[in-house]
C-alpha positions as CSV (number, residue, x, y, z in Angstrom):
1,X,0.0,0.0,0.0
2,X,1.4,3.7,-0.7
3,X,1.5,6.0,1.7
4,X,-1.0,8.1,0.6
5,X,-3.6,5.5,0.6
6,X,-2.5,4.6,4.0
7,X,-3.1,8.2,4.7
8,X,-6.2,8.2,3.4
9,X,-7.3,5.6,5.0
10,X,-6.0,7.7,8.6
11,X,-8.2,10.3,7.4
12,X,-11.2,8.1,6.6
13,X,-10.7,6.4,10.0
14,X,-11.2,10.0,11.6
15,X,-13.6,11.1,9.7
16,X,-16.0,8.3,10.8
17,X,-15.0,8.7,14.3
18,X,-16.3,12.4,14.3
19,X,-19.4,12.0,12.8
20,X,-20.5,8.4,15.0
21,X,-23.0,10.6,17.1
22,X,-25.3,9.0,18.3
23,X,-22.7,6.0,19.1
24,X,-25.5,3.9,21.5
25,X,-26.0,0.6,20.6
26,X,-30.1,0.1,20.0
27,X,-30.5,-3.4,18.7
28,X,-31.4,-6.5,20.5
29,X,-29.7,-10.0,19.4
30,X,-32.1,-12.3,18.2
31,X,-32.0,-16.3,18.1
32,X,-33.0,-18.5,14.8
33,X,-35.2,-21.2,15.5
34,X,-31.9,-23.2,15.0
35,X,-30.6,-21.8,18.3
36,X,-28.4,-19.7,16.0
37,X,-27.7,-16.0,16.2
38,X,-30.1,-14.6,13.8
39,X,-29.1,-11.2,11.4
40,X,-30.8,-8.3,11.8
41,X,-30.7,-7.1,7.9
42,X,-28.5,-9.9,5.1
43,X,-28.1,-8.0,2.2
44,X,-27.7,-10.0,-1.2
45,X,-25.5,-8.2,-3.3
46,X,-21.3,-7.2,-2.8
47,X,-21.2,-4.4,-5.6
48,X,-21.7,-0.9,-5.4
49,X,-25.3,-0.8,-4.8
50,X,-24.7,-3.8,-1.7
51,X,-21.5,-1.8,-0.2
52,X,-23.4,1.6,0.0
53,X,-26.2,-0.3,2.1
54,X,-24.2,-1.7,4.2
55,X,-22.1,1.4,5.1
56,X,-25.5,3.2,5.5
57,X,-26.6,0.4,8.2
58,X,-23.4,0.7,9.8
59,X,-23.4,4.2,10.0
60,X,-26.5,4.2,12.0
61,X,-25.6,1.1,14.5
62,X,-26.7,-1.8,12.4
63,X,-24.1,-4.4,12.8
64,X,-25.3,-7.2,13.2
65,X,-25.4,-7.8,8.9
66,X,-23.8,-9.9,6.1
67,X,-23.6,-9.2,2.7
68,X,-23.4,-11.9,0.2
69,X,-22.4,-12.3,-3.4
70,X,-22.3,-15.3,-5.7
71,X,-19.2,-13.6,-7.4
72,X,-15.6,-14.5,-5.8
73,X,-14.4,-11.1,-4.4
74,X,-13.4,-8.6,-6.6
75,X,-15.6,-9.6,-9.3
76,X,-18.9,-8.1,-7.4
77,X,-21.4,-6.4,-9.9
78,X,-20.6,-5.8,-13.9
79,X,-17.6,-4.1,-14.2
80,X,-15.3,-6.8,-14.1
81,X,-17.9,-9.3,-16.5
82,X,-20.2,-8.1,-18.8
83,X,-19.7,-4.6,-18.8
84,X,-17.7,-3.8,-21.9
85,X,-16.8,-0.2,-22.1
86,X,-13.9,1.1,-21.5
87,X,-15.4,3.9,-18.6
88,X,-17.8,4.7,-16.8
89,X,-20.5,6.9,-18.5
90,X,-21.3,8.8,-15.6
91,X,-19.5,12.0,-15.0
92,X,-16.5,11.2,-12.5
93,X,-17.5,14.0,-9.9
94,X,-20.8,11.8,-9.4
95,X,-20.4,10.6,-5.9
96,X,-22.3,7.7,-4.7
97,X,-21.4,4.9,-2.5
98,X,-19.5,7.4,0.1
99,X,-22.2,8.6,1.4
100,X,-21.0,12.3,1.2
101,X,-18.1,11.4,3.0
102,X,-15.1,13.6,1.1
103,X,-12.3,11.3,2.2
104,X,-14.4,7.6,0.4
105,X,-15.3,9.4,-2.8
106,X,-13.6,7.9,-5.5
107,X,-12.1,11.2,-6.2
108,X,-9.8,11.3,-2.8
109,X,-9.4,7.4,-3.8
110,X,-8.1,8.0,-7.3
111,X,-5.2,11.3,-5.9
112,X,-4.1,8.8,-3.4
113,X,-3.3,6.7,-5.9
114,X,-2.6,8.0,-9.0
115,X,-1.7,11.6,-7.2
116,X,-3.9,14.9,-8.2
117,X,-2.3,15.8,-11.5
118,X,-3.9,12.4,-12.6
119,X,-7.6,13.6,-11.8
120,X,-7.4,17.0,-12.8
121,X,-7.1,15.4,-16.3
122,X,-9.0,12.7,-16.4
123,X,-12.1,12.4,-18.4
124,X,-14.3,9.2,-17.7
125,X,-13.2,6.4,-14.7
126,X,-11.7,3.1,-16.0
127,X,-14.1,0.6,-15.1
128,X,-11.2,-1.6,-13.8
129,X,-10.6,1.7,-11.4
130,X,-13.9,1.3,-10.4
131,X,-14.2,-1.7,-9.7
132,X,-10.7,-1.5,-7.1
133,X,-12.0,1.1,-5.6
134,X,-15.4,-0.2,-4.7
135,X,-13.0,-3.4,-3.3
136,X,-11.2,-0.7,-1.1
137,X,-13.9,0.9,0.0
138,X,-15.8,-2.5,1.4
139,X,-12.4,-3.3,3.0
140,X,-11.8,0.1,4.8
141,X,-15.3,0.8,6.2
142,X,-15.0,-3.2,7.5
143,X,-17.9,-4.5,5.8
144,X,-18.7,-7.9,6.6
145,X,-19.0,-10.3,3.0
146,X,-18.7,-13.6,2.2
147,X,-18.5,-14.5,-1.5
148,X,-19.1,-17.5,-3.4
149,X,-22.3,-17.6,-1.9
150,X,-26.1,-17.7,-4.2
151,X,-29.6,-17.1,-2.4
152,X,-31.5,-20.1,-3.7
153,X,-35.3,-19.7,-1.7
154,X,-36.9,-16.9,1.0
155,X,-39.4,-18.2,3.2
156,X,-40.5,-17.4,6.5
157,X,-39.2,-18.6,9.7
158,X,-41.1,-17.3,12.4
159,X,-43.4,-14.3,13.0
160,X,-40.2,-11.6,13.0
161,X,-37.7,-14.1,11.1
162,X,-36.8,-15.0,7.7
163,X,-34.9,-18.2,6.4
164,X,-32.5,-17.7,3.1
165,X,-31.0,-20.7,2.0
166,X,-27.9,-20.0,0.8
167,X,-25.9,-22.8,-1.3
168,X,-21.6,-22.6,-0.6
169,X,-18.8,-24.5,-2.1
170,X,-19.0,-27.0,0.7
171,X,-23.1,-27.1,0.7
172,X,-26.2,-25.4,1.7
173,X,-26.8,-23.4,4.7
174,X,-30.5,-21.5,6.1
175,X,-29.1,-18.0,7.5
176,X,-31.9,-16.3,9.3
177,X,-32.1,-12.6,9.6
178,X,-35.0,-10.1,10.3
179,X,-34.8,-8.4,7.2
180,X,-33.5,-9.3,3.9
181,X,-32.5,-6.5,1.1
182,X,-31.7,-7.7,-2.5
183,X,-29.5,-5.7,-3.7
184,X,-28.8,-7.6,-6.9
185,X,-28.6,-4.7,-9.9
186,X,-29.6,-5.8,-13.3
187,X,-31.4,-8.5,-13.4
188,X,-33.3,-8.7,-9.5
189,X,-36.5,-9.4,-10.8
190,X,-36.3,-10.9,-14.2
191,X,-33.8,-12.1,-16.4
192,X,-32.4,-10.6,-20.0
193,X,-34.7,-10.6,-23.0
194,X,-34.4,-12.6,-25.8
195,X,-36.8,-11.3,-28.6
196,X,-39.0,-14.1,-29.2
197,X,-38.3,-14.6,-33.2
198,X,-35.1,-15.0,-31.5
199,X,-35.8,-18.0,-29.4
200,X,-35.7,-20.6,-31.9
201,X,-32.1,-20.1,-32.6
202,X,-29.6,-22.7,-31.7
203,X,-28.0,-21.6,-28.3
204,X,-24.3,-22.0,-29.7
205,X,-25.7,-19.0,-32.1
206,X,-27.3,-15.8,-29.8
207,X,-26.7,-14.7,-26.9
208,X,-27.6,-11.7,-24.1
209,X,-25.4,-9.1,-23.9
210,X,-25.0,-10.4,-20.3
211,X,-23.6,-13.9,-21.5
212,X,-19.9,-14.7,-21.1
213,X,-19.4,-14.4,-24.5
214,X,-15.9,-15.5,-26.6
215,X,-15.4,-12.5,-28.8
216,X,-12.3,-14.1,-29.8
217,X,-14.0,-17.0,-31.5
218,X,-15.8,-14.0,-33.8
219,X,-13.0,-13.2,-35.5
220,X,-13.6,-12.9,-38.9
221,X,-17.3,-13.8,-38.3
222,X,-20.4,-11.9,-39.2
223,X,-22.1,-10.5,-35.8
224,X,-25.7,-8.7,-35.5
225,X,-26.5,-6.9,-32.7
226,X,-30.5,-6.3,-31.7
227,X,-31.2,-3.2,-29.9
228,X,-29.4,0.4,-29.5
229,X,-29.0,1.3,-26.6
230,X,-25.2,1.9,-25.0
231,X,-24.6,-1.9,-24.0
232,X,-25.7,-3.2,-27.5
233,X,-23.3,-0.8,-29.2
234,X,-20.6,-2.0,-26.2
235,X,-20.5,-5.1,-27.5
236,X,-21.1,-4.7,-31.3
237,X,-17.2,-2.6,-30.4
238,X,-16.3,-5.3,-28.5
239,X,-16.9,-7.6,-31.4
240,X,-15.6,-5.5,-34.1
241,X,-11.9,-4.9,-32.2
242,X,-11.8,-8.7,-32.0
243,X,-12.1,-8.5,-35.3
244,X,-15.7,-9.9,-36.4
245,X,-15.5,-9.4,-40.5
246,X,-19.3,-7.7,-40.6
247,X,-21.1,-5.9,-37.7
248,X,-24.7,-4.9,-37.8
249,X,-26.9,-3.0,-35.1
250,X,-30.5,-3.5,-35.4
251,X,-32.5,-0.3,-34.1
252,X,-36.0,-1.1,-34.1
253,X,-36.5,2.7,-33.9
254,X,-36.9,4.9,-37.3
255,X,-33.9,7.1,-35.7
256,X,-31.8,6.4,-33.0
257,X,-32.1,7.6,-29.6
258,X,-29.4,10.1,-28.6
259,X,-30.9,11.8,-25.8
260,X,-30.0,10.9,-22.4
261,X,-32.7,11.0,-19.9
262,X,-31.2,9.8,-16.6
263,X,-28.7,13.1,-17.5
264,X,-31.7,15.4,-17.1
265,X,-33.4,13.9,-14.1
266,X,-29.7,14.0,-11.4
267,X,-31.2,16.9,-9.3
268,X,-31.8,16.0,-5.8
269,X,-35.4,17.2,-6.0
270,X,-36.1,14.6,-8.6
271,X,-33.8,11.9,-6.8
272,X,-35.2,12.9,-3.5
273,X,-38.8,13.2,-3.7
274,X,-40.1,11.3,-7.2
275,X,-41.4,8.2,-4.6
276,X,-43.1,10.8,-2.7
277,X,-45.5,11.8,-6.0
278,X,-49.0,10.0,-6.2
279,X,-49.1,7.5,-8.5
280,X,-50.5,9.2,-11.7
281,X,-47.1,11.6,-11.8
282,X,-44.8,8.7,-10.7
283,X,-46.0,6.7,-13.8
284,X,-46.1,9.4,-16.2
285,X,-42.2,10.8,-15.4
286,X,-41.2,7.0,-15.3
287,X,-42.9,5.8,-18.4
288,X,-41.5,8.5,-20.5
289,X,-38.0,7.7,-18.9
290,X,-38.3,4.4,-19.2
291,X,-39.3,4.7,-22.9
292,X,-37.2,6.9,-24.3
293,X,-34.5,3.9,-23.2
294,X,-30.7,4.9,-22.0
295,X,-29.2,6.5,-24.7
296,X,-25.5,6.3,-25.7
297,X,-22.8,9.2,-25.2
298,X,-20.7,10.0,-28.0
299,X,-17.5,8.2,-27.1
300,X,-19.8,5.1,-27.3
301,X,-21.1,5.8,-30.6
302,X,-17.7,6.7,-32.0
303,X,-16.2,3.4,-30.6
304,X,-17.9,1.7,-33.4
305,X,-18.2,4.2,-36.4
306,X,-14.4,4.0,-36.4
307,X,-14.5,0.9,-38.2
308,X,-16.0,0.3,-41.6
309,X,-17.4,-3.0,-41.6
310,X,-19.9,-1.6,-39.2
311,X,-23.9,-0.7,-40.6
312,X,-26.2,0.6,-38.1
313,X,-30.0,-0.4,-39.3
314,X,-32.7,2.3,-37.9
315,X,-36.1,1.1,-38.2
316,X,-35.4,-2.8,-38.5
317,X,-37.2,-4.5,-35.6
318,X,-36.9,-8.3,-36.0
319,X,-39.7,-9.9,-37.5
320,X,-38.5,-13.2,-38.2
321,X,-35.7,-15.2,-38.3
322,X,-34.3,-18.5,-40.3
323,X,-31.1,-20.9,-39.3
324,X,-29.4,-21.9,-42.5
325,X,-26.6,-24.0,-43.6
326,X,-25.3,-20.7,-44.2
327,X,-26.2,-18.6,-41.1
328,X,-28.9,-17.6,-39.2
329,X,-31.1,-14.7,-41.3
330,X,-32.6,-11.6,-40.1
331,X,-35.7,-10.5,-41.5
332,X,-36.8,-6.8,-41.1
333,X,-39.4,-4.7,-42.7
334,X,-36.4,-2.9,-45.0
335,X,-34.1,-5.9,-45.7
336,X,-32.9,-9.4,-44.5
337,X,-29.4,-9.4,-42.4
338,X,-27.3,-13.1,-42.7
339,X,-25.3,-13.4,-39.5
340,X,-23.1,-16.1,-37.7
341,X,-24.0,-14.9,-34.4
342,X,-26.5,-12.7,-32.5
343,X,-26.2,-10.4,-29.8
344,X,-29.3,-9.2,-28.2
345,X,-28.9,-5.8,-26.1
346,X,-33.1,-5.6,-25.9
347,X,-32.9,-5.3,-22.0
348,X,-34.9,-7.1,-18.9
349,X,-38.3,-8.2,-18.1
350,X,-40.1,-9.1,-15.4
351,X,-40.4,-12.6,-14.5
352,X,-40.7,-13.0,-10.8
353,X,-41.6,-16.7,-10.8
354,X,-38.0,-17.1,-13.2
355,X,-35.9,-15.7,-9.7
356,X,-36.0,-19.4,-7.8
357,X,-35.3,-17.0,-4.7
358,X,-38.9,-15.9,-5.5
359,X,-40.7,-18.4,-6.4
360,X,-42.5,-19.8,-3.3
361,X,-44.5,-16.3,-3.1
362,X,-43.7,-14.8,-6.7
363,X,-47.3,-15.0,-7.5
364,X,-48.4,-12.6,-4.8
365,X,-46.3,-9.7,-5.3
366,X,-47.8,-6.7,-6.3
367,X,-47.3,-5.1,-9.4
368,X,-48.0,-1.5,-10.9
369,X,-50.9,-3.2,-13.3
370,X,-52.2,-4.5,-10.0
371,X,-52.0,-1.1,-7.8
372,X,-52.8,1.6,-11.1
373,X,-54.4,1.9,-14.2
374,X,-53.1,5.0,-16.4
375,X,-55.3,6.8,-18.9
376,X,-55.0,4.6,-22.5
377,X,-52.6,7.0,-23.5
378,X,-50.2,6.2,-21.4
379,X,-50.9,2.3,-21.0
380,X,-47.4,0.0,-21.3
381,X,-47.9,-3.4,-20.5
382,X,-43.9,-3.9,-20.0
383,X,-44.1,-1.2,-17.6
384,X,-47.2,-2.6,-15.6
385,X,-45.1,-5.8,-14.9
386,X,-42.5,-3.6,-12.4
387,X,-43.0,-4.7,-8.8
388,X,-45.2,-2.0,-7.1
389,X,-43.0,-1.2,-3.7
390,X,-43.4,0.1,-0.5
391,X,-42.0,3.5,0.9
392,X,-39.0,1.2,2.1
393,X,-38.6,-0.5,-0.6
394,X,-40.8,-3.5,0.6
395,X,-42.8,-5.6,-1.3
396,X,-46.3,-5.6,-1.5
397,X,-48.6,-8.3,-1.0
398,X,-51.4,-8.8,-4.6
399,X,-53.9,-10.3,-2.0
400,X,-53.5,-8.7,1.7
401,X,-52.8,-11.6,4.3
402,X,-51.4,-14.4,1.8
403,X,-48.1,-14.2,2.6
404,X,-47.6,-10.8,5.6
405,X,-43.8,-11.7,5.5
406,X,-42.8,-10.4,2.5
407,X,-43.0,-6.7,3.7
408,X,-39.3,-7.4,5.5
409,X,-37.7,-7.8,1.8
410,X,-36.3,-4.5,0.6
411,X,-35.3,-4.5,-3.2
412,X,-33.1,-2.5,-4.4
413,X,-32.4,-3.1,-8.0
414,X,-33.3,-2.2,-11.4
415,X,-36.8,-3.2,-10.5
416,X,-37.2,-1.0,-8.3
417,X,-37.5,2.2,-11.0
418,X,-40.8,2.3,-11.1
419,X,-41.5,3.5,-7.6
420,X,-38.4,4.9,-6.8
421,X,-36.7,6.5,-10.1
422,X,-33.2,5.5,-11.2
423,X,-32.4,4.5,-7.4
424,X,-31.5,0.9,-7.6
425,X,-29.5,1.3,-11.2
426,X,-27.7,4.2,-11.0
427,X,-24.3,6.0,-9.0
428,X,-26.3,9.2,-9.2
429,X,-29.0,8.5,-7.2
430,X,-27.3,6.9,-4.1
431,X,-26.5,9.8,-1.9
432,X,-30.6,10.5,-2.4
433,X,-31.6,6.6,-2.0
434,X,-29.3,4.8,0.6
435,X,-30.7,7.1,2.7
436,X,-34.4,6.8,2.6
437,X,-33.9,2.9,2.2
438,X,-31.7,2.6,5.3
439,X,-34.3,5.1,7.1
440,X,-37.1,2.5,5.7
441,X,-34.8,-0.5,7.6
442,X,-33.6,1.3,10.6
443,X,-37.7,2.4,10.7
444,X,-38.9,-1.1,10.5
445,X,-36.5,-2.7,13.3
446,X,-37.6,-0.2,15.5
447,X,-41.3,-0.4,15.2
448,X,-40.9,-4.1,15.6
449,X,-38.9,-3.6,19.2
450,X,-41.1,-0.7,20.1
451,X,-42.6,-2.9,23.5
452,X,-39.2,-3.1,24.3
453,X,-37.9,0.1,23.9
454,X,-41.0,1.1,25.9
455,X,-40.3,-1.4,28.7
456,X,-36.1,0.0,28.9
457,X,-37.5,3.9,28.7
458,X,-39.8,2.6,31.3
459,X,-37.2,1.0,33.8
460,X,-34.6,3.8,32.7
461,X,-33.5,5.0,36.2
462,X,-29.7,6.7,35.6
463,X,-29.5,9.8,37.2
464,X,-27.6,12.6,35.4
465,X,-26.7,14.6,38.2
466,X,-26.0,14.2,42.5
467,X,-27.9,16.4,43.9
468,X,-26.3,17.5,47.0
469,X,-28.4,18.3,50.3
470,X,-27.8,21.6,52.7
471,X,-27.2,21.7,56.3
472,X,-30.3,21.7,58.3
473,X,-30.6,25.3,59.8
474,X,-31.1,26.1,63.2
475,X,-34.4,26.8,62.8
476,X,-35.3,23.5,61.0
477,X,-33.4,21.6,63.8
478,X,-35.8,22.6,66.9
């Protein structure tokens, strides 16, 4: 370690230590029905989103946690995987997982390690950069994670318990905690979309844009791309600096989307107070987020107009497709594309019942087409499928009563845009939404101890002062 990072770290250490008011423990152990001590909040999810939870719990006397990841460490979240630009888009003065605290922004990170001259010019952050610092960070704040480890079923335990089974290298263990937050990005509630004239291809010939995929073995291949967003023209890049003979991007639009809307809506009035809107205005600023897309920046765009054999096809949804001796062909209303392998970057749906951690009470969580109906102009059926969540980030039950429990799991994911705005998604909306999540847990735990809080204020006897008596006077003492 350098100096200056050990320096930092000092200063973070300090920092911490002058802002721990109030410093009184609050939080009762509990006891599994295994005789085991139970968690008070397991968080399921190591990256970015998972850390910054974490911190926030600790920073208000939650301890008693554990986050988990399926990823070995250091290979938490995308960045490392499937995420195949070169930087970060967002700007690199966005803070995020620090919680406001100057001396964990990635900022004090990067001049500690690549000294201030460095930041000053630098543009975009590396993703790799990213990714170490988000590895720092867990390991200077002292978050408690153990990798390797996949939630495979929720279910209830007892009236104030939950039971996640968790499957390990060496087997399967039930870790019971009183709330659970799922804090697993992407794909929480759903999985990646493959168009369904798409589904009849052979697997060794499409894939999602979250796939491991072998760009090496498309060298000198012919590669289509479905959708336009800024991860579909990541990897059409990726694909054409491995050296794929033919690219082509398939927008589905007549013209491409350029406009950014997640750019317009990073002002802490938005951020702050979007879930706080009725439902009517939450549905109308989210559906016209939500379907404009993501759009690309110009870097991204760039990345790919460099190279020749690249054809970007506006107004070509997929209508059909055929696998030939020669290929697998592409049929759109304007012409028919021959590829050797497909990449589709068309996004997630929701499929709650496709998450096996979901499935024993999938079919009773709420969704927006359950809880609101917009006018017909403003009807979208992929929209409607978004879970419909509580001011903590809870589920909520379809049918009151069925299963009570669920209101103790938190999500904070992709899924979660709907009710909350880009919280569970994005760096730019952290220092707005760890907050009112952790407020939501910390709000929760309490209400479920209040008998006993009552009972300690109750019996709360510890005098502040000695009071001193005076001398009897003479007059007292007849």
């Amino acid at each position: 370690m350098s100096d200056a990072l050990a320096k930092l770290e000092a200063t973070v250490r300090a920092d911490l230590a002058m802002i721990a008011h109030p410093g009184a423990a609050w939080l009762e152990p509990k006891t599994g029905p295994d005789g085991k001590p139970a968690l008070d909040v397991l968080i399921i999810g190591a990256g970015q989103s998972g850390i910054a939870i974490g911190f926030g719990l600790m920073r208000s006397r939650v301890s008693n946690i554990l986050l988990l990841d399926k990823a070995e460490e250091g290979k938490e979240g995308p960045w490392l995987s499937y995420a195949r630009m070169p930087t970060l888009r967002s700007p690199k003065d966005y803070t995020g997982p620090d919680l406001d605290i100057p001396s964990l922004t990635y900022q004090s990170w990067h001049e500690a390690r690549f000294g201030k001259e460095s930041w000053q010019t630098l543009d975009l952050i590396p993703r790799g950069h990213w990714a170490d610092y988000l590895l720092w960070l867990r390991r200077t704040i002292g978050l408690p994670v153990r990798n390797g480890c996949e939630l495979l079923e929720i279910a209830p335990a007892s009236d104030s318990l939950l039971a996640a089974r968790v499957r390990r290298a060496d087997g399967v263990e039930t870790l019971h905690a009183r709330k659970i937050v799922l804090a697993t990005g992407q794909e929480g509630m759903g999985d990646w979309v493959i168009p369904e004239p798409l589904r009849q291809l052979s697997a060794s010939s499409v894939a999602t844009v979250a796939d491991d995929i072998d760009f090496e073995s498309l060298r000198g291949k012919r590669v289509a791309v479905i959708g336009a967003g800024a991860s579909a023209f990541d990897n059409a890049a990726t694909a054409l600096e491995a050296g794929a003979a033919e690219v082509h991007l398939l927008c589905r639009r007549a013209q491409i989307q350029v406009i950014q809307p997640y750019r317009w809506l990073t002002f802490r009035g938005f951020l702050r107070h979007l879930s706080d809107l009725d439902d009517a205005w939450r549905w109308r600023f989210m559906r016209k987020i939500l379907e404009m897309r993501e759009g690309f920046p110009q870097p991204t765009y760039d990345r790919c107009a460099r190279h020749a054999n690249f054809t970007l096809h506006e107004g070509a949804p997929v209508e059909g497709t055929r696998q030939t001796d020669g290929g697998v062909e592409l049929h759109t209303p304007r012409s028919t594309i021959t590829a050797d392998f497909v990449i589709c970057g068309t996004g997630i749906d929701m499929n709650f019942a496709g998450r096996g951690e979901l499935r024993r009470f999938a079919g009773n969580i709420a969704t927006w087409a359950d809880r609101y109906q917009p006018p017909a102009s403003e009807r979208n059926a992929r929209l409607g499928r978004f879970p419909y969540l509580a001011d903590d980030y809870a589920f909520t039950e379809r049918v009151s009563g069925e299963t009570p429990w669920i209101s103790d799991i938190h999500l904070f994911a992709i899924a979660s845009t709907m009710s909350f705005g880009p919280s569970g998604s994005s760096i730019n909306a952290m220092t707005t939404a760890i907050p009112k999540l952790v407020n939501g847990l910390t709000r929760g735990l309490f209400r479920g101890d209040v008998e006993r809080h009552w009972a300690s204020l109750s019996a709360y006897d510890v005098p502040q002062a000695v009071v001193a008596r005076p001398a009897r006077t003479m007059e007292e003492s007849r």
